[in-house]
C-alpha positions in Angstrom: 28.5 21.6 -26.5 31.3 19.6 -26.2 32.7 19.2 -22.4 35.0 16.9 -20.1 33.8 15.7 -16.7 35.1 17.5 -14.1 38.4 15.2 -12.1 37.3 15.5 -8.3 38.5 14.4 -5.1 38.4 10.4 -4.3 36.7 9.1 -1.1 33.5 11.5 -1.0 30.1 9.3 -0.4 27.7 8.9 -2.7 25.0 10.9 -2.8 21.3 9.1 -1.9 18.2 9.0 -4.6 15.2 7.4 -5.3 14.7 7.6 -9.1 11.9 7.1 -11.8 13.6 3.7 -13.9 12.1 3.1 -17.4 10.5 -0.2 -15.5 7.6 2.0 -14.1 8.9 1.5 -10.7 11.1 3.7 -8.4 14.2 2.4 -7.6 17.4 3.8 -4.5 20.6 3.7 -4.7 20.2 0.8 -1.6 18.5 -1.3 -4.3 21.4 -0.8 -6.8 24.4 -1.4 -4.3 26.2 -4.6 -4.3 28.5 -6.4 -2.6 31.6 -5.1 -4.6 29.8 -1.4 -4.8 28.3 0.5 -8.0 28.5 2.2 -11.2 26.6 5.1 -11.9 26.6 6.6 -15.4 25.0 9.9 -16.3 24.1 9.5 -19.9 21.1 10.7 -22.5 19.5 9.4 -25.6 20.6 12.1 -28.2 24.1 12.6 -27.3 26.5 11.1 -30.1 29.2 10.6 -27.3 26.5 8.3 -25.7 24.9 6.8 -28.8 28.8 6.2 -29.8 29.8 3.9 -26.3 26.4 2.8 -26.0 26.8 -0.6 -27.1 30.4 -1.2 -25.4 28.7 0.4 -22.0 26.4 -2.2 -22.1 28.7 -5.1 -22.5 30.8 -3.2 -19.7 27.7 -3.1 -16.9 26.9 -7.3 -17.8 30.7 -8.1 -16.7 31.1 -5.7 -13.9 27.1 -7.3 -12.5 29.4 -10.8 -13.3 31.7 -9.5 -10.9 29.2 -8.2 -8.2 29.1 -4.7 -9.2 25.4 -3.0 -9.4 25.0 -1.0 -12.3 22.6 1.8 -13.1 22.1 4.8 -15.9 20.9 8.1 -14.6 19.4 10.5 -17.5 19.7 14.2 -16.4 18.5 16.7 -19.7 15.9 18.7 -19.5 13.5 16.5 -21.7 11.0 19.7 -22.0 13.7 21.3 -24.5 15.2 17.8 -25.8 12.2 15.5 -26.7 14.3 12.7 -27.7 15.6 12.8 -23.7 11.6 12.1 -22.8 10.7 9.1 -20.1 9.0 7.8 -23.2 11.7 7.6 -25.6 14.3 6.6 -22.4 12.4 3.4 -22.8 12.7 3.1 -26.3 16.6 3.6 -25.8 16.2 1.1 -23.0 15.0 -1.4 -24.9 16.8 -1.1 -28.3 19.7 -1.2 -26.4 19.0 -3.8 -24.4 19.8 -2.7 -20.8 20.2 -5.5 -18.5 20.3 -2.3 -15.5 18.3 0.3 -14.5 17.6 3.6 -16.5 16.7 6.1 -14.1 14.8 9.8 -15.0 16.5 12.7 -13.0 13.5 14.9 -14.0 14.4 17.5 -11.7 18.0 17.2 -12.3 18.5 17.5 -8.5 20.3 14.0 -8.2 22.7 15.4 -11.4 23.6 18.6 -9.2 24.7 16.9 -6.3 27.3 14.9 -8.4 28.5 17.7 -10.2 28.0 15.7 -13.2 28.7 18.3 -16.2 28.2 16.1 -19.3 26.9 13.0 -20.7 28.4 10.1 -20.8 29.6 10.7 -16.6 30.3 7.9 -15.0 31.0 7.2 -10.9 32.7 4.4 -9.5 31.4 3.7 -5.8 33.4 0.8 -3.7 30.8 -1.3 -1.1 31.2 1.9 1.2 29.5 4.5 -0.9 33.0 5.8 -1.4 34.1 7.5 -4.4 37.3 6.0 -5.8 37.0 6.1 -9.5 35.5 9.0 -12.1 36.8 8.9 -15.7 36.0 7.4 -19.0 34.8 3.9 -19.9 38.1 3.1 -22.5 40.6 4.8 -24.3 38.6 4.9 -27.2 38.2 8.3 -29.2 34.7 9.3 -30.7 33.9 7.3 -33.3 36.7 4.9 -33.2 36.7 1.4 -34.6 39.8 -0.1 -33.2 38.6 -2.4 -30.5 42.0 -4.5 -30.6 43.3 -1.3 -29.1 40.4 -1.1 -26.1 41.4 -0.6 -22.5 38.2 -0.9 -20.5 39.4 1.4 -18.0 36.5 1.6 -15.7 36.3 -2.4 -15.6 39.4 -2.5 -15.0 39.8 -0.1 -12.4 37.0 -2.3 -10.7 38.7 -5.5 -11.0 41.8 -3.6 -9.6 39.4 -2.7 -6.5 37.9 -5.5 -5.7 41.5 -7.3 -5.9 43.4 -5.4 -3.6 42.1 -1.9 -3.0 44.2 -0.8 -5.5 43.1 2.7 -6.8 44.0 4.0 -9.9 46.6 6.7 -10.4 46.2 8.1 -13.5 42.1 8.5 -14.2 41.1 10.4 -17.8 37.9 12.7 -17.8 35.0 11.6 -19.7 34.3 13.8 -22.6 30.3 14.2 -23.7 27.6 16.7 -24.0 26.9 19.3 -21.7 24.1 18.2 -19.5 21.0 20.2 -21.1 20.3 22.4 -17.4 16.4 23.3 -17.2 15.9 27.3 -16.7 15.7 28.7 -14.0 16.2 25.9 -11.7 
């Protein structure tokens, strides 16, 4: 199903976690923090709103690391019900994607909850504080659009705004994915 990220309230603090990454190791979000703060992206492997951005996310997270950003992706689905969601194929994803960052397994979606993330691609925007100050969409970019000439890499830029002059955006648009696939009775 087909939903936008929820617009919330600049400033809160990031939420800790200590995550399962497709390396085999478990990784916080004090190993992912750097000087000029972090991205966190809530994303699966079978969502065509992922698998669409995929490739442009990744060039996204390799400029904002350039620029002193830590970057991490945070897979909350219930694999049980999704099998192409499982640890196993998260490092196939990984790997064909070539993810220079950290792909983390929310197995018990408890780290999901306490963003509110709703859908998949989600994506957080934490200054060196752990404070909230961006939550919106990587570009302008409609599903399944070609027209690159046309990008705006919003949450880059939004960064490089940041990290500038502490300027925060005005105007932020909601991601738009797939419902985050919610275990039963959890």
């Amino acid at each position: 199903m087909l939903l936008n990220s929820k617009i919330v309230n600049k400033g809160w603090k990031m939420h800790p976690f200590s995550l399962l990454s497709v390396s085999g190791s478990m990784v916080t979000d004090k190993d992912l923090l750097k000087k000029n703060g972090l991205v966190i992206a809530f994303i699966c492997n079978h969502c065509p709103y992922v698998k669409d951005i995929i490739g442009r996310m990744v060039n996204d997270f390799n400029e904002l690391e350039e620029l002193g950003v830590g970057t991490v992706a945070i897979m909350p689905n219930d694999a049980d019900n999704y099998p192409e969601d499982s640890y196993e194929n998260m490092i196939k994803f990984s790997e064909k994607f070539n993810f220079s960052f950290h792909y983390l397994y929310d197995q018990n979606q408890e780290i999901a909850k306490k963003y509110n993330a709703v859908c998949t691609p989600d994506f957080y925007c934490f200054d060196k504080n752990k404070k909230l100050f961006y939550r919106g969409r990587l570009d302008n970019l409609r599903y399944q659009s070609k027209n690159e000439i046309s990008r705006k890499k919003e949450l880059v830029n939004s960064f490089k705004k940041k990290i500038k002059g502490n300027i925060l955006e005005e105007v932020q648009y909601s991601s738009m994915g797939c419902s985050i696939k919610w275990k039963k009775n959890i």
